[in-house]
N, C-alpha and C positions, 0 to 999 in steps of 0.2 A: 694731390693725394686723396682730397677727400673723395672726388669722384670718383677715384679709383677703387675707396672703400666701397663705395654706397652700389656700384657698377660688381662689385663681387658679392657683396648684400643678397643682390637680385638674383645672380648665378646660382647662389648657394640654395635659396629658395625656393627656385623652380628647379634646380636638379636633384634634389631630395624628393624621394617618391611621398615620404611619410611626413614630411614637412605640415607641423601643424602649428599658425603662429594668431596672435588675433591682428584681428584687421589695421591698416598702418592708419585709420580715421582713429586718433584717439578722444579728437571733441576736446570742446571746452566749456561741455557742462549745458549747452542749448539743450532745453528739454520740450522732446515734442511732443504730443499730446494729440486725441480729436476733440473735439466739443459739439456741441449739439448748438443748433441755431435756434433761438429765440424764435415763437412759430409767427409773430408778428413783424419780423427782421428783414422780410427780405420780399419783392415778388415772387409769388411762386415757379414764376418760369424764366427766371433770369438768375443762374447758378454761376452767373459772373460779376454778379454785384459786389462791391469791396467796401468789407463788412471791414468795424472795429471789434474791439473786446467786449462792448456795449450788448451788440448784436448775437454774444455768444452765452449761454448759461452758466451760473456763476459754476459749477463741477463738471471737470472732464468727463466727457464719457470712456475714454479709454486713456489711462496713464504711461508716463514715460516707462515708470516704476514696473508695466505689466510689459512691455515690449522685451522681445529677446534682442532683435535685429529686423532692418529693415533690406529686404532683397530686392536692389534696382535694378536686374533685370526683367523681374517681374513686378516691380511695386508690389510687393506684397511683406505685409507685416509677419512675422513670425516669435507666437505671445509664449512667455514663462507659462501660462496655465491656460485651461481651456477658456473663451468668453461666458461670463455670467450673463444668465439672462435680462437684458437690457431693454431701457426707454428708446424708440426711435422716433419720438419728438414731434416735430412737423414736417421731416421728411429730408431736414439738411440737416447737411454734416462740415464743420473745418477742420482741417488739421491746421495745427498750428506750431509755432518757435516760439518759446518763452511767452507763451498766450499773445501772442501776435497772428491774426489770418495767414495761413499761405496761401489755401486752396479750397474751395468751398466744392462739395460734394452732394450725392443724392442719395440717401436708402430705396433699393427697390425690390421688391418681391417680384421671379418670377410668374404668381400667379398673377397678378396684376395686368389686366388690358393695356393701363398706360406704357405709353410708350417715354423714359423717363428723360428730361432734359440732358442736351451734350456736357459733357462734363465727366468729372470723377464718380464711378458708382460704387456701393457695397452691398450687397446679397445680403437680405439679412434672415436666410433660409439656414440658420450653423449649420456645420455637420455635412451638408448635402453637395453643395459643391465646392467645398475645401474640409478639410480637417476643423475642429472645433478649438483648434488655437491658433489658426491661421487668418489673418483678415487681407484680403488680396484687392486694392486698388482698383478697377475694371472703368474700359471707356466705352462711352457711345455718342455718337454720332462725331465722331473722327475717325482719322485714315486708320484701315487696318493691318497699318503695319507701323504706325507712329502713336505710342500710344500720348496725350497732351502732355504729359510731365513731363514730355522731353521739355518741349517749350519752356519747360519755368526753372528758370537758372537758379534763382532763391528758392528754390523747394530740395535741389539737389545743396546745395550749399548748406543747407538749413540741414539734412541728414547728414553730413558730411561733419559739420561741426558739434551733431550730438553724439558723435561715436556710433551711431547705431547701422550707421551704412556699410553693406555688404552689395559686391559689387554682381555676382552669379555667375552669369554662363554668357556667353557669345555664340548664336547661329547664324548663319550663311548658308545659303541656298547655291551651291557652286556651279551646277548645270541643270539642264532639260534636254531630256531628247527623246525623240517618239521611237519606240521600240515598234510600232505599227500604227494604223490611224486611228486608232481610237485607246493607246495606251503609251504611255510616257514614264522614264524612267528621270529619275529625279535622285541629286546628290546634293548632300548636307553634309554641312562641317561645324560640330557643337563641341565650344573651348569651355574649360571651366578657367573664369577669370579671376575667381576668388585665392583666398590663403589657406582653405581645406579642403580635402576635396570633396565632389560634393557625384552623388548617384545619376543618372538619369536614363530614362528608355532610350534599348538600345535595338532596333530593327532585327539586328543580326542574328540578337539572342532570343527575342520573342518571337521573329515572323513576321512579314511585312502585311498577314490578314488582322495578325491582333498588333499591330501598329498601328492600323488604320480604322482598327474601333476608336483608337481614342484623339484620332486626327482625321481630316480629308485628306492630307495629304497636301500636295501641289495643286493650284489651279489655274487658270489663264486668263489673261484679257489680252484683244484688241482691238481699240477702238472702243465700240460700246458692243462689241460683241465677249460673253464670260464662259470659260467650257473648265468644267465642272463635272469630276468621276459620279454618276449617280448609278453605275449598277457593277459595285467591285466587291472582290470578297470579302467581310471580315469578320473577325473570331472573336466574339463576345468574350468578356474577362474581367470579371469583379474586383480581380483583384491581382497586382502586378506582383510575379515569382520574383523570390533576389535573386535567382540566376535570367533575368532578363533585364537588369540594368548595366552598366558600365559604368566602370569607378571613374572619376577622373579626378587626375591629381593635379595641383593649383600651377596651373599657364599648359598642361595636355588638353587636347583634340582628339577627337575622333571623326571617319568620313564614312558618311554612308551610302550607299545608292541603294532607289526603295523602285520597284515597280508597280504600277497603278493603271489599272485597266478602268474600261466601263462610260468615258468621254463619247460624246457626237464626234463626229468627223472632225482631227484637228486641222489649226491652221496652218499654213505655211507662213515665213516672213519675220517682223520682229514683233514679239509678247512679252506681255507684263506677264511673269509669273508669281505666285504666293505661295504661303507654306506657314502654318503654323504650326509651330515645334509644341506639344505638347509635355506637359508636368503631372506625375502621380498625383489628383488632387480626391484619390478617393481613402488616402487615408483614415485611419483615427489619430486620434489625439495624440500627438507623443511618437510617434512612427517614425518621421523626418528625422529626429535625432538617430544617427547611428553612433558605433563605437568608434567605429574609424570615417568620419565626415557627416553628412547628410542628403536625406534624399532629394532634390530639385519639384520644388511645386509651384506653380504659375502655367503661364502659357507665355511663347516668343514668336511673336509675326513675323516674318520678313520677308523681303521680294528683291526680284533681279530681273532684268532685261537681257533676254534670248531669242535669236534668231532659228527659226526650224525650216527645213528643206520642204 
């Protein structure tokens, strides 16, 4: 019988359009936190050394107490108030579970030549490419469509048990096919996985030219050969209309197909295709919250194998 309760739980949840519940992680009080690294703590080019508390300063740089929620489809934090202007130390960062290491990170500035060690990064440019109360997780030199948190079981666990985990959105890349040889139509399927629901760009309603201002779009490998839209249309747009998102309500989908011209001669055969789903991240401060859900900010990689004639 219980099953059968918990089995109508669910029902009742996801058939309700307006269904607004908090999230079923309620934590048992694990509070996570970032810290700044002691600047003598660590090699500088080894962002995988496994630090103690020792290695960390004795004050958070960013508190449990400031976080709203943490969004694991994007890694991305989303803060009660905008960041105060902050020390960035000697250039590492951890987050941590009850001042325990999970994951050691890098500050990096765009303007910067360096090119910053593989690991977790954070932009410390506010404002410019996230909202000024959004801190968003970012990787480099890993796969671009994994981003490394998947790999760390204790990190999702770790959100998981501080209540602060929110789960986002699911994209799927469903097909490819060349509409001619040097343009390809591409279909996407973006679920909202969470318990509100939650905004995102929708093709249909803005136009697949101001889509692809703020995405490439699709692009291909095979082998070691990469083809790449570089002369397509698209429509500059500062700022996303509310009539060009889509509501989604917590366990709906939406499917899209986008056309995309401007490719070298494609190939024939089987290709790695990509696709990153992009997130409104030129908000301001405070925007994300809506009345009824919120808006989707990050970005979502994902790829699939397709064979073209």
């Amino acid at each position: 019988m219980k099953k059968i309760g918990w089995l109508a739980l669910l029902f009742a949840i996801f058939a309700c359009d307006e269904t607004e519940l908090d999230f079923p992680f309620d934590g048992d009080g694990t509070q996570i936190e970032i810290y700044l690294v002691k600047e003598d703590a660590m090699d500088y080019y080894n962002p995988e050394y496994d630090l103690s508390r020792n290695d960390l300063e004795a004050e958070p740089w960013m508190r449990h107490s400031e976080i709203e929620f943490y969004d694991w489809s994007a890694h991305t934090f989303y803060l009660k108030n905008k960041k105060t202007k902050r020390n960035y130390g000697g250039g590492y960062f951890s987050v941590t579970a009850d001042e325990e290491p999970l994951i050691t990170g890098f500050f990096h500035s765009m303007v910067s030549s360096y090119f910053p060690p593989a690991g977790a990064v954070i932009f410390v440019e506010d404002g410019i490419f996230y909202p000024e109360d959004v801190l968003c997780l970012q990787g480099f030199g890993r796969s671009l469509t994994k981003n490394f948190l998947e790999g760390k079981p204790e990190f999702r666990q770790a959100m998981e048990n501080s209540g602060l985990l929110k789960e986002g959105i699911n994209v799927e890349l469903l097909d490819v096919k060349k509409a001619n040889n040097t343009t390809l139509k591409y279909t996407f399927k973006v679920t909202n996985l969470d318990t509100e629901p939650i905004y995102v760009m929708d093709p249909a309603k803005m136009g697949a030219d101001r889509f692809h201002y703020y995405t490439n779009g699709v692009w291909l490998s095979t082998g070691d050969e990469y083809y790449q839209a570089n002369d397509y249309d698209s429509n500059p747009s500062d700022r996303i209309r509310p009539r060009w998102y889509a509501r989604l309500v917590p366990g709906k989908s939406i499917t899209r197909t986008v056309t995309l011209d401007g490719f070298k001669p494609l190939p024939s055969g089987n290709v790695t295709a990509r696709f990153r789903f992009p997130g409104d991240n030129r908000l301001d401060a405070g925007e994300w919250k809506q009345s009824d859900g919120r808006i989707w900010i990050g970005s979502f990689n994902t790829e699939a194998e397709f064979t073209l004639p």
